[in-house]
C-alpha positions as CSV (number, residue, x, y, z in Angstrom):
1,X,17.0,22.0,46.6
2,X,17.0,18.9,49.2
3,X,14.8,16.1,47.8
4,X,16.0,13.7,50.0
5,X,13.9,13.8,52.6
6,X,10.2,14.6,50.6
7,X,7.6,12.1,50.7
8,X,5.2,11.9,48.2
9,X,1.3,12.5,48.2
10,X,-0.2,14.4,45.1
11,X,1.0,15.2,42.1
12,X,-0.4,18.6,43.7
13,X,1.4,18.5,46.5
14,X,4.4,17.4,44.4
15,X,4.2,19.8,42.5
16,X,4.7,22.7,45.2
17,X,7.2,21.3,46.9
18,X,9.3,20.8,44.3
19,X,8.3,23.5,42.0
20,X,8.1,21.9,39.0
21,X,5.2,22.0,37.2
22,X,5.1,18.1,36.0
23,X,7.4,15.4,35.0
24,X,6.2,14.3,32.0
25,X,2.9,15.0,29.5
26,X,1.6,14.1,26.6
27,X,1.0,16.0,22.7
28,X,3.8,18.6,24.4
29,X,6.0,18.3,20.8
30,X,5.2,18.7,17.2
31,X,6.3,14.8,16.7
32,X,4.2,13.8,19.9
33,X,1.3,15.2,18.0
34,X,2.0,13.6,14.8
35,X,2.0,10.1,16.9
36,X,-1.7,11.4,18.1
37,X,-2.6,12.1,14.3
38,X,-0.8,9.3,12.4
39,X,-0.2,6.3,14.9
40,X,-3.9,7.1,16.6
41,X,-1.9,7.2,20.5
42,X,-1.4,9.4,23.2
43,X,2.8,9.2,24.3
44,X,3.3,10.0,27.5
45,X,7.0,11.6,27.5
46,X,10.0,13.0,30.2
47,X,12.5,15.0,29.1
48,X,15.7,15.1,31.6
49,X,18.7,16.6,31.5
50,X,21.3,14.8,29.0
51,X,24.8,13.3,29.7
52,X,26.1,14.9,32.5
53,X,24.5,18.2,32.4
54,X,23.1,17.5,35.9
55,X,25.9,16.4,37.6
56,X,24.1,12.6,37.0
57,X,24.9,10.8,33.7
58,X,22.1,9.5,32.6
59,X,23.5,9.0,29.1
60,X,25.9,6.2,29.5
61,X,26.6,5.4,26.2
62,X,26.5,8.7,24.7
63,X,29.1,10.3,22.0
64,X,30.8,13.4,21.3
65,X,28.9,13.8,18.2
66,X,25.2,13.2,19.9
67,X,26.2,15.4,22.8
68,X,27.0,18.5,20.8
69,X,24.0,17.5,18.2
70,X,21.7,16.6,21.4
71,X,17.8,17.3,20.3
72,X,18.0,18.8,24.4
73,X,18.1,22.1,22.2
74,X,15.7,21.9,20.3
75,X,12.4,22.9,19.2
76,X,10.9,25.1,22.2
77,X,13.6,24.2,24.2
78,X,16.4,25.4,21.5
79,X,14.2,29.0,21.4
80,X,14.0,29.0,25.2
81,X,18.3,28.4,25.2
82,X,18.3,32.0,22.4
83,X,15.9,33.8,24.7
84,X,18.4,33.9,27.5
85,X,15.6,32.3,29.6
86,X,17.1,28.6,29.8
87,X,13.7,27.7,32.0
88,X,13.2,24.3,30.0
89,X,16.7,23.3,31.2
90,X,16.7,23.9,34.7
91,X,13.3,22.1,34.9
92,X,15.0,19.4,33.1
93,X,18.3,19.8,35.3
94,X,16.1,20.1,38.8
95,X,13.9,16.6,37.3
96,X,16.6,14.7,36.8
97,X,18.3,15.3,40.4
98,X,14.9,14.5,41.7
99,X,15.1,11.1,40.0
100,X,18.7,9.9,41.5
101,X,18.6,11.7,44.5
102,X,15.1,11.0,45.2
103,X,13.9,7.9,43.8
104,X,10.5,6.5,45.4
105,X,9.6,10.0,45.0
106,X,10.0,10.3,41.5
107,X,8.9,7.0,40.7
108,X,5.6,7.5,42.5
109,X,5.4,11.1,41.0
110,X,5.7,9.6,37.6
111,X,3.0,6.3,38.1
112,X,0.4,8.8,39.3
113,X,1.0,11.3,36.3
114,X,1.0,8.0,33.8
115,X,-2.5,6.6,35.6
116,X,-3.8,10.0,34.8
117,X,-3.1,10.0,31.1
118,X,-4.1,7.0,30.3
119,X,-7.4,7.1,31.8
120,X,-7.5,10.6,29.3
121,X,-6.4,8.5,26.5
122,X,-8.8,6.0,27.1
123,X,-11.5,8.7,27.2
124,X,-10.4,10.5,24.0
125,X,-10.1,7.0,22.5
126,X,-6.6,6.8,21.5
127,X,-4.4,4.0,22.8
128,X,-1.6,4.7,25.1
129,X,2.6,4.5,24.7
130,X,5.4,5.7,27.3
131,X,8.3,6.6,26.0
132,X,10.6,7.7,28.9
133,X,14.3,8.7,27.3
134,X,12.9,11.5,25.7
135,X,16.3,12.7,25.9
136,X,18.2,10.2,27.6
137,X,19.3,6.9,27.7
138,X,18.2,5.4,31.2
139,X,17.9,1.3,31.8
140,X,14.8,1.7,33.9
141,X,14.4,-1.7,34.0
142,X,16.7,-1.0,37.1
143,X,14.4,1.2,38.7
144,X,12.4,-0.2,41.3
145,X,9.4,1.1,43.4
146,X,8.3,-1.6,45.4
147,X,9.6,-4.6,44.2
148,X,8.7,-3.3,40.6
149,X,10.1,-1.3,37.7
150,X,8.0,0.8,35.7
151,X,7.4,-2.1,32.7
152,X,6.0,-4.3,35.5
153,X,3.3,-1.9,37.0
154,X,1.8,-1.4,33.5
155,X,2.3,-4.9,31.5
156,X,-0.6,-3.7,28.7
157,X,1.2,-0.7,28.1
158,X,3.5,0.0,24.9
159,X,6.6,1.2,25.9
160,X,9.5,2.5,23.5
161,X,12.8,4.3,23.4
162,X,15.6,4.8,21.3
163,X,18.9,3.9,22.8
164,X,22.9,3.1,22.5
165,X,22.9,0.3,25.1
166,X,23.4,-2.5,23.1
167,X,23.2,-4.7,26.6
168,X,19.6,-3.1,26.5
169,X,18.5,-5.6,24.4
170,X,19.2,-8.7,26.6
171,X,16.4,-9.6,28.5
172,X,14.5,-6.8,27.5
173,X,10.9,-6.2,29.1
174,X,7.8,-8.0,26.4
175,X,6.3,-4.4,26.6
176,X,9.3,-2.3,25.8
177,X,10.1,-1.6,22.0
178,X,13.7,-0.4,21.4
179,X,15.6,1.6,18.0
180,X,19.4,1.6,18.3
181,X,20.8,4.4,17.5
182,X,23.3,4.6,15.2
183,X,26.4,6.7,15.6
184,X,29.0,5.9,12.9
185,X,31.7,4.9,15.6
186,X,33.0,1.1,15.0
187,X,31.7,-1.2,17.6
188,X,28.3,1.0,17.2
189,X,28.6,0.1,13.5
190,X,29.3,-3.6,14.4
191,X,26.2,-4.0,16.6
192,X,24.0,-2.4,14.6
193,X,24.7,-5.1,12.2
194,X,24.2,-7.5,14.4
195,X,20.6,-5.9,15.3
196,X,19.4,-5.9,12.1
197,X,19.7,-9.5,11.5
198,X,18.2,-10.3,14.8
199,X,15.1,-8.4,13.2
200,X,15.7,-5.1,15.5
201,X,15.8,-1.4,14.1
202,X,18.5,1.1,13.9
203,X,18.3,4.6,13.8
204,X,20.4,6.4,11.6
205,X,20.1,10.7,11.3
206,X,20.4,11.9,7.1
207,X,22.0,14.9,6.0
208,X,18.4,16.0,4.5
209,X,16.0,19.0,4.8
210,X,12.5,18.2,5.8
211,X,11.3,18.1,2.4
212,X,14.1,15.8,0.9
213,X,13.3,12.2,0.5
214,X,15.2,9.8,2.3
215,X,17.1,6.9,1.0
216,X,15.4,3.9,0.0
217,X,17.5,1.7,1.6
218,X,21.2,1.9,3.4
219,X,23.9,-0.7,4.0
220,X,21.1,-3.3,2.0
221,X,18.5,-2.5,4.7
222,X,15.1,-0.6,3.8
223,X,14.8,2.6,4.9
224,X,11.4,3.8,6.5
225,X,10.5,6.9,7.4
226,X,11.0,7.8,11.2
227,X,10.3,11.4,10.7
228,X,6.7,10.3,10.1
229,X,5.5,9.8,13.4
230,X,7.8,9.1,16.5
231,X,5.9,5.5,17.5
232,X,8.5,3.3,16.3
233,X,6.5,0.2,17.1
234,X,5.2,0.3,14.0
235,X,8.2,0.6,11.9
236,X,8.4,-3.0,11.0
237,X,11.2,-5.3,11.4
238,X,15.1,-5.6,10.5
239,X,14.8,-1.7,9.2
240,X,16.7,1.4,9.2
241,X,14.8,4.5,10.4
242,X,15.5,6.8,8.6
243,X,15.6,10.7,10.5
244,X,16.3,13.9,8.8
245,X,18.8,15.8,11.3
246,X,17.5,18.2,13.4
247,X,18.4,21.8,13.6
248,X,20.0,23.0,16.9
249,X,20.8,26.2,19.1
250,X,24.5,26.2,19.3
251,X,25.5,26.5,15.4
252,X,29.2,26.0,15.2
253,X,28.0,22.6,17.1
254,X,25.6,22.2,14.6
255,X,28.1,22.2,11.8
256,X,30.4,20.2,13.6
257,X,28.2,17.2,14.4
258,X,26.9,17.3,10.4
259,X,30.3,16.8,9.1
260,X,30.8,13.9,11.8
261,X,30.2,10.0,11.0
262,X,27.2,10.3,13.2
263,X,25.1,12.1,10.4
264,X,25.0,10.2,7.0
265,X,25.7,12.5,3.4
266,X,23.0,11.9,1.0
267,X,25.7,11.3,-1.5
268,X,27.4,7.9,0.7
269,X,27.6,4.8,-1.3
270,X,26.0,3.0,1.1
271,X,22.7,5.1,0.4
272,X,20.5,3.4,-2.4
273,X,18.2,6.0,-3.6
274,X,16.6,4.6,-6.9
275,X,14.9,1.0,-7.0
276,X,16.9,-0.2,-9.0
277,X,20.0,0.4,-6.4
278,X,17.4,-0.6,-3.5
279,X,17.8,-4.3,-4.8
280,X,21.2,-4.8,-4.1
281,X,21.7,-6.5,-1.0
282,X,24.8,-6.1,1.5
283,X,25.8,-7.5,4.9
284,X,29.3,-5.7,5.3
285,X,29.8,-3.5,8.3
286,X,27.8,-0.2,8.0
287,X,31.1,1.3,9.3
């Protein structure tokens, strides 16, 4: 489809033109709803294509590991890949040429829909977060409408992401809460280093079933426990967030990416998992 040349009115209107049936939402995933239930907010989310998938990379920073282990499949959207219906990615796919082909019109598209959710948060009386890489890695502090990006037109809103852009975190927006994400390759492992001491999170995915407990701490650093609720503004400060890997469509990739350095053995010696262990205090490279 052209998008070029559309001009946006109504989400309505929008929403005809284009056929898609919204950008982003809110509760629409089972760790959405847990950030409803145990953070007390409504995250307004957008899922887009990863990497390249759309012919626009919008995953800059991205690895072999985290393409082939990519959380793009899924949950509903793994189950909609086995169905043979693969509607979830072609929304995703057709939302994510909008965006770069497109711009003002996704960008106004997306203010309206964020308006509309937070005046329902508001009236449900939660508070209200954006987190807008649901499954990529997008500076959007480089997306303008007007004269603005998107942290600009809401200043009072709590944004967050996670993200491999370690330039990310140089001048980052007051309202915009980022988790680097770590991947096990070298100058990943070096940065994340130097994140943690700067009082910034890191991500890092465990070799663990849902209900295995997590490390206590890793590298020296306290582990908390991202698969809790996905609002990471809360985790604290100068922690590792600690995510049990996800299951995915594709499972020779799934096997793959769990033997990779981008998904951390229970058993590694950097994993402290009694308190007595949890003590010990390191500040040698993670890799």
């Amino acid at each position: 489809m052209n998008y070029k040349d559309l001009k946006f009115k109504t989400i309505g209107q929008a929403k005809k033109e284009t056929k898609l049936s919204y950008l982003g939402g809110i509760n629409i995933s089972s760790k959405l709803i847990k950030n409803k239930k145990v953070s007390g907010t409504y995250t307004y989310i957008i899922y887009l294509a990863p990497a390249n998938l759309s012919g626009y990379n919008v995953c800059s920073h991205s690895t072999p590991e985290c393409r082939l282990g990519c959380l793009n499949t899924s949950g509903r959207a793994g189950m909609d890949i086995l169905s043979n219906h693969g509607v979830i990615q072609k929304c995703r796919i057709e939302k994510t040429k909008l965006l770069h082909e497109n711009s003002d019109y996704f960008m106004q598209w997306m203010i309206s829909e964020i308006l509309h959710y937070e005046q329902k948060a508001e009236k449900d009386g939660y508070s209200y977060s954006i987190r807008l890489n649901g499954t990529s890695d997008i500076d959007w502090s480089n997306i303008y409408y007007l004269g603005q990006n998107i942290f600009e037109y809401f200043p009072n809103v709590s944004f967050y992401d996670y993200t491999k852009d370690f330039n990310k975190f140089t001048n980052k927006p007051k309202n915009y809460h980022l988790t680097f994400s770590y991947t096990g390759h070298n100058e990943n492992s070096k940065q994340s280093i130097q994140l943690l001491e700067k009082g910034y999170n890191i991500a890092v995915v465990f070799d663990l079933n849902k209900n295995e407990q997590l490390p206590l701490s890793f590298n020296g650093y306290k582990v908390v426990n991202g698969d809790l609720t996905d609002y990471r503004v809360d985790d604290g400060k100068g922690v590792v967030v600690g995510l049990r890997f996800k299951h995915i469509a594709n499972k020779e990739n799934e096997t793959k990416v769990k033997n990779s350095c981008f998904v951390i053995k229970p058993n590694d010696n950097r994993c402290q998992c009694t308190k007595e262990d949890s003590n010990l205090k390191s500040l040698t490279s993670i890799n």
